[in-house]
C-alpha positions, -999 to 999 in steps of 0.1 A, spaced: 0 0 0 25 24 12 52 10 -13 79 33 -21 62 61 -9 83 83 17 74 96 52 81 134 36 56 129 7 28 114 34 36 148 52 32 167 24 -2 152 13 -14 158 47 -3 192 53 -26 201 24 -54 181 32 -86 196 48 -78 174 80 -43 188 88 -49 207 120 -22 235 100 -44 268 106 -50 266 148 -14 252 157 13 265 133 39 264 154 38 231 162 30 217 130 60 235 119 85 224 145 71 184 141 82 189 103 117 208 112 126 180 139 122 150 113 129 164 79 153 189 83 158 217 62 175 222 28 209 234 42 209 205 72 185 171 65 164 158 94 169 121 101 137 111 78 143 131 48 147 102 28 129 77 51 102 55 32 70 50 52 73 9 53 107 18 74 96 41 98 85 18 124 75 22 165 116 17 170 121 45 146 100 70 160 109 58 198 145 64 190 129 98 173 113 110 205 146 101 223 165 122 202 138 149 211 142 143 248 180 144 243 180 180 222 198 210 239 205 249 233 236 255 215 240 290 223 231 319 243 219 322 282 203 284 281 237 265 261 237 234 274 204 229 288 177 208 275 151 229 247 118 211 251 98 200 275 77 166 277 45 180 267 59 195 236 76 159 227 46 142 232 27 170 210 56 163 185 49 125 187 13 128 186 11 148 149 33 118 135 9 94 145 -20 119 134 0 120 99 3 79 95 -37 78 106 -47 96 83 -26 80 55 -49 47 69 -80 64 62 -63 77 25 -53 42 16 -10 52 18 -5 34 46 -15 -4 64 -36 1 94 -15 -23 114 15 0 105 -4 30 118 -19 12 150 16 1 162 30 35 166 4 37 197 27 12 210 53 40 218 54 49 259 58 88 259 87 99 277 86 89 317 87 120 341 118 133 355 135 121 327 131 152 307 122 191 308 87 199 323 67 227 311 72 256 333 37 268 346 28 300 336 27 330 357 6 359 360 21 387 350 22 428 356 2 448 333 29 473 343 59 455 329 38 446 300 28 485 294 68 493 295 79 465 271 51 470 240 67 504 227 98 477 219 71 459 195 64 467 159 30 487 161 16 453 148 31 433 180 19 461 196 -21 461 187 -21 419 187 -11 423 224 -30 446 233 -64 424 219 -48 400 245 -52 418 268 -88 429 263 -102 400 250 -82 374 265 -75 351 238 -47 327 230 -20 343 213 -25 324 176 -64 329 179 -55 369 174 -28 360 154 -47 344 128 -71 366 123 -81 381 88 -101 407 77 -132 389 63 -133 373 97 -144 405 118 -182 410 118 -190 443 124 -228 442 121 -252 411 108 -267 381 128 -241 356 135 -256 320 136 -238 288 155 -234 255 145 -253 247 178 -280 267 165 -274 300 192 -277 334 174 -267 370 187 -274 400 167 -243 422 166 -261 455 162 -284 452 189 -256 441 215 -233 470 200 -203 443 199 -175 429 168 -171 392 166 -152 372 149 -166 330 147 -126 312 145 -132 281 126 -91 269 134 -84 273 176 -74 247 205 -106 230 207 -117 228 174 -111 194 165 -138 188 193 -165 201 173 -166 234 199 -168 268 180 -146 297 196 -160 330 189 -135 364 198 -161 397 207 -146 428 208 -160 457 227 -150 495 221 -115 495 231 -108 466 211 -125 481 179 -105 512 180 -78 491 177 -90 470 153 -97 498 128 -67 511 115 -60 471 100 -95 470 82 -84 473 51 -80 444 24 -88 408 29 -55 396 41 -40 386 78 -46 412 102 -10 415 118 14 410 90 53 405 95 59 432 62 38 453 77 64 454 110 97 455 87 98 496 84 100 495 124 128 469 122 149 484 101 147 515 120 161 500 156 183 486 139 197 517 123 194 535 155 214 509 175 237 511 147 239 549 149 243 553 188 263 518 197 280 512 163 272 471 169 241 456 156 234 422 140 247 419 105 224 391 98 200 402 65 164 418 76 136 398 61 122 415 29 152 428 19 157 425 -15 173 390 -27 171 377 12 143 359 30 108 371 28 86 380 57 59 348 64 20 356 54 11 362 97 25 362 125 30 328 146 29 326 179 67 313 182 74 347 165 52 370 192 72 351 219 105 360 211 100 396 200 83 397 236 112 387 251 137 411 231 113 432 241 114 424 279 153 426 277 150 461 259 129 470 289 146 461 315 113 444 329 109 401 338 103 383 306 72 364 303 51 344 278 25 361 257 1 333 268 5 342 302 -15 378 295 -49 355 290 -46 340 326 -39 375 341 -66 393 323 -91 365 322 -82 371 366 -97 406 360 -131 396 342 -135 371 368 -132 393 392 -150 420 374 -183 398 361 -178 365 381 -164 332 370 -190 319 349 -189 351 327 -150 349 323 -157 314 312 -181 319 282 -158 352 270 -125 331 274 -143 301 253 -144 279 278 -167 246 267 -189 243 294 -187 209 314 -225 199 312 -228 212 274 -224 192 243 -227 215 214 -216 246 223 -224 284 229 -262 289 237 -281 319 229 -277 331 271 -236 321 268 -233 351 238 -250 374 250 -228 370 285 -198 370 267 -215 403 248 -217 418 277 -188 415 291 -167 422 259 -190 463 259 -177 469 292 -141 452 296 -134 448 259 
């Protein structure tokens, strides 16, 4: 079935199928595909690895190598660069990749099933994920000017509407809804007008696979700066549109401190192009140049939904900072009701 067919060509056909999960979880589609193929100037290990040879030892020795990886440079040389929850995320797409190849006809369910037989990695044997911390709105406040303005506007929707960082990250223009009736899959329905509120219905986000639609309401604040990227039918928050700004600190470091990196800007002409949107990998570490820049503790973009979703519950109570973070509620099967957007409406005209 599988034949001669190799593991990067199954990749391939799934990235650009409609079931690839691509759209809510870029980054770590992205990194799965770095970590086994490689890239043109260094190979992975399974750029030239058939499907019929990649087998549960393969990908166990895989995840080992994974478990094994460290930083090469900089403050964290020498220390180890993921954690187990990203290494069983990693692990988890691959088997996602070979199921799918099942349901295709590329690949034998038995060769599929017996990657299941793979133990994740044991604890204490590896990196855990750091829990996140709340963080200062302060700090945050002194590091944004370090941003390009379009860093700058995606984090501060984070902070009023408390969403994960790719959810803003993703968004395009066609997908704010300024006025009109939007309608659910679970049949709830909120008129936009009457509730003087923008929403936008995310149809890629962390719980979509679960059948759960996320919608993002925006209240005055968030409008105004909304506004200004209107225009078009592209990505909201583009990197091209942040290049001016980067060239600019750069010339200014190079014109008070005569050092600056000599590495090529993206855009430039005959070097690397800027990507279509913003990822979330990329928002984290301009946050945390920018946290050096500002002399203020570095923290995780992420972390600015746990602190401000703190401050709606505090605000409206903890069932109305559920329905506007898009929590799916325990004892609810299908989603939003007509009583859950209009709570989350609320909340978005008077925090939002």
């Amino acid at each position: 079935m599988s034949g001669e067919l190799y593991l990067l060509e199954l990749w391939r056909a799934w990235e650009a199928s409609p079931q690839c999960p691509t759209q809510n979880s870029r980054d770590d589609f992205g990194r799965v595909e770095r970590y086994l193929f490689g890239t043109q100037a260094e190979p992975g290990p399974h750029v030239g690895t058939l499907i019929k040879d990649f087998t549960a030892r393969d990908l166990r020795a895989w995840q080992t190598h994974l478990c094994e990886l460290k930083y090469t440079d900089g403050k964290l040389k020498g220390k180890l660069r993921l954690s187990r929850d990203t290494i069983r995320q990693c692990v988890k797409y691959v088997r996602k990749c070979f199921a799918w190849g099942v349901v295709e006809g590329k690949v034998e369910q038995n060769h599929a099933g017996s990657l299941l037989l793979v133990d994740p990695p044991a604890k204490k044997k590896v990196k855990e994920k750091q829990k996140r911390r709340s963080i200062s709105r302060k700090d945050s406040d002194k590091m944004v000017p370090h941003l390009s303005p379009p860093l700058q506007t995606a984090i501060g929707l984070l902070w009023l509407t408390t969403a994960r960082p790719s959810e803003v990250l993703g968004l395009r223009v066609e997908d704010i809804r300024q006025s009109g009736l939007i309608l659910l899959r679970s049949g709830a329905n909120l008129d936009l007008e009457e509730e003087k509120v923008w929403a936008a219905v995310l149809d890629a986000h962390k719980t979509a696979e679960k059948g759960f639609e996320r919608v993002l309401f925006f209240g005055p604040r968030s409008q105004a700066l909304l506004t200004p990227y209107l225009s078009g039918n592209d990505y909201l928050f583009k990197p091209s549109d942040g290049r001016a700004f980067q060239l600019t600190a750069l010339a200014q470091k190079l014109s008070t401190t005569g050092k600056g990196s000599k590495k090529p800007v993206k855009g430039e002409a005959g070097e690397r192009r800027p990507g279509e949107f913003y990822t979330s990998h990329a928002l984290a570490k301009a946050v945390e140049k920018a946290c050096r820049r500002a002399k203020v503790a570095h923290f995780s973009p992420y972390s600015i939904r746990h602190t401000a979703s703190a401050a709606v519950r505090d605000a409206f109570g903890k069932e109305s900072a559920s329905v506007f973070m898009g929590h799916k509620p325990k004892d609810v099967t299908d989603g939003y009701v007509g009583a859950d957007l209009k709570l989350a409406a609320k909340v978005a005209r008077e925090f939002a």
